[in-house]
C-alpha positions as CSV (number, residue, x, y, z in Angstrom):
1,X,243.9,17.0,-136.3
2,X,242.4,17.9,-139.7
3,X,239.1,19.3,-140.5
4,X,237.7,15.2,-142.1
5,X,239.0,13.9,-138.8
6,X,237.2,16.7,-136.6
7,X,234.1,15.9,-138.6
8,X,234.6,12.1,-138.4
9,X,234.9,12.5,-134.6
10,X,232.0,15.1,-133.7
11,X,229.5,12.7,-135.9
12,X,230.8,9.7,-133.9
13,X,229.8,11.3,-130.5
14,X,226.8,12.7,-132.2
15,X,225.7,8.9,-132.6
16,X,226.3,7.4,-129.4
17,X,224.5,10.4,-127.8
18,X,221.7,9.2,-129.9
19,X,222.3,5.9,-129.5
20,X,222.1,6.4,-125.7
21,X,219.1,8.5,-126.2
22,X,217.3,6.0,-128.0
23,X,218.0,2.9,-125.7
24,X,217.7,5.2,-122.3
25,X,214.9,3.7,-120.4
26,X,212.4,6.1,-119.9
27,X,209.6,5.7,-116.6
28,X,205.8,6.5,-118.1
29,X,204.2,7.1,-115.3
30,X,205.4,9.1,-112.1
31,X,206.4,6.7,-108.9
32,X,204.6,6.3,-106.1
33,X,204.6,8.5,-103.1
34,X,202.9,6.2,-100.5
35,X,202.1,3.1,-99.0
36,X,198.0,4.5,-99.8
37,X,199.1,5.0,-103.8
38,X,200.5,1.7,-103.9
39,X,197.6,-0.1,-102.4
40,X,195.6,1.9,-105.1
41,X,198.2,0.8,-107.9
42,X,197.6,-3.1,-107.1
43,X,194.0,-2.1,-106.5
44,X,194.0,-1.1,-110.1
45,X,195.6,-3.8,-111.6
46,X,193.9,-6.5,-110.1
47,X,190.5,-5.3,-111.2
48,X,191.8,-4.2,-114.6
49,X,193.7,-8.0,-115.1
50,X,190.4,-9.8,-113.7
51,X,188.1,-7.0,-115.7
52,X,185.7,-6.8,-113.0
53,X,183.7,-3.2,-112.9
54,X,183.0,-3.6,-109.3
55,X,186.3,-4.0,-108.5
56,X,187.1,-1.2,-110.6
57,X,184.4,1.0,-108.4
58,X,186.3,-0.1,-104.9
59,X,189.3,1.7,-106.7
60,X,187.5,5.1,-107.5
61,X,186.0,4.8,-104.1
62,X,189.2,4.8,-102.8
63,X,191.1,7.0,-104.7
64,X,187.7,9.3,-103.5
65,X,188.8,9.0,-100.0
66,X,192.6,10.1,-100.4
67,X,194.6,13.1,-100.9
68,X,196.9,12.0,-104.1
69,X,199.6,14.2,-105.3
70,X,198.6,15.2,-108.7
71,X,200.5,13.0,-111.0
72,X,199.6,10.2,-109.8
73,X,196.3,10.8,-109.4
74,X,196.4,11.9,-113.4
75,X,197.8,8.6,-114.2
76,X,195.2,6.7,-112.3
77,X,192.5,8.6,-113.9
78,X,193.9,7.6,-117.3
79,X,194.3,4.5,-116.8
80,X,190.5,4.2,-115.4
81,X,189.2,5.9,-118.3
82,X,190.4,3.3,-120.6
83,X,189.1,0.2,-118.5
84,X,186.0,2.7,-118.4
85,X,186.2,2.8,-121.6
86,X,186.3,-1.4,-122.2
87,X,189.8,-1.4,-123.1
88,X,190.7,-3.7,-120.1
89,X,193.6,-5.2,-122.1
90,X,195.2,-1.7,-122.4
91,X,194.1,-0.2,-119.0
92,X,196.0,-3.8,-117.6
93,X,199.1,-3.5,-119.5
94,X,199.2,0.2,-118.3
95,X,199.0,-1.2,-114.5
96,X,201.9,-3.1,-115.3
97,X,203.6,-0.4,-116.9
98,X,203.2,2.0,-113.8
99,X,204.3,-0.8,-111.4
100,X,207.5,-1.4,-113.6
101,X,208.2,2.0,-113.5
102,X,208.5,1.8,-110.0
103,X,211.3,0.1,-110.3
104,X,214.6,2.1,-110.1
């Protein structure tokens, strides 16, 4: 093999590796650990989708009463500071999000 064909070849594999990068699917938020985090997950999303505050106060509430592993509890918390915040729209789509991303 010559040097053009060497080059040709490394900036071939160079592309699908980015190709592959690019389309990869990547998970946002962290999965789940427990039955408790994914009664907290729907919890969240139904009050977020329906924008209902109270709702949205059950879910601190409960979140209040359980020992979450830190990343999950971080994603929670952001996603209740946007609905917080009156972004329902976002904090729902990022409900979604977090559920899809429990998907393997």
């Amino acid at each position: 093999m010559n040097q053009s064909s060497l080059l040709k070849l490394g900036l071939l594999v160079l592309a699908l590796a980015a190709l592959v990068w690019v389309w990869m699917p990547r998970a946002t938020y962290p999965k789940v650990g427990s039955h408790e985090s994914d009664r907290v997950l729907r919890m969240l999303g139904t009050a977020c989708g329906s924008r209902n505050p109270e709702r949205l106060q059950n879910v601190k509430d409960e979140m209040a009463k359980l020992q979450l592993p830190d990343a999950e509890l971080k994603a929670f918390q952001q996603i209740i500071a946007l609905a917080d915040q009156g972004r329902w729209p976002e904090a729902h789509r990022a409900t979604l999000q977090m559920a899809a991303d429990q998907i393997d």
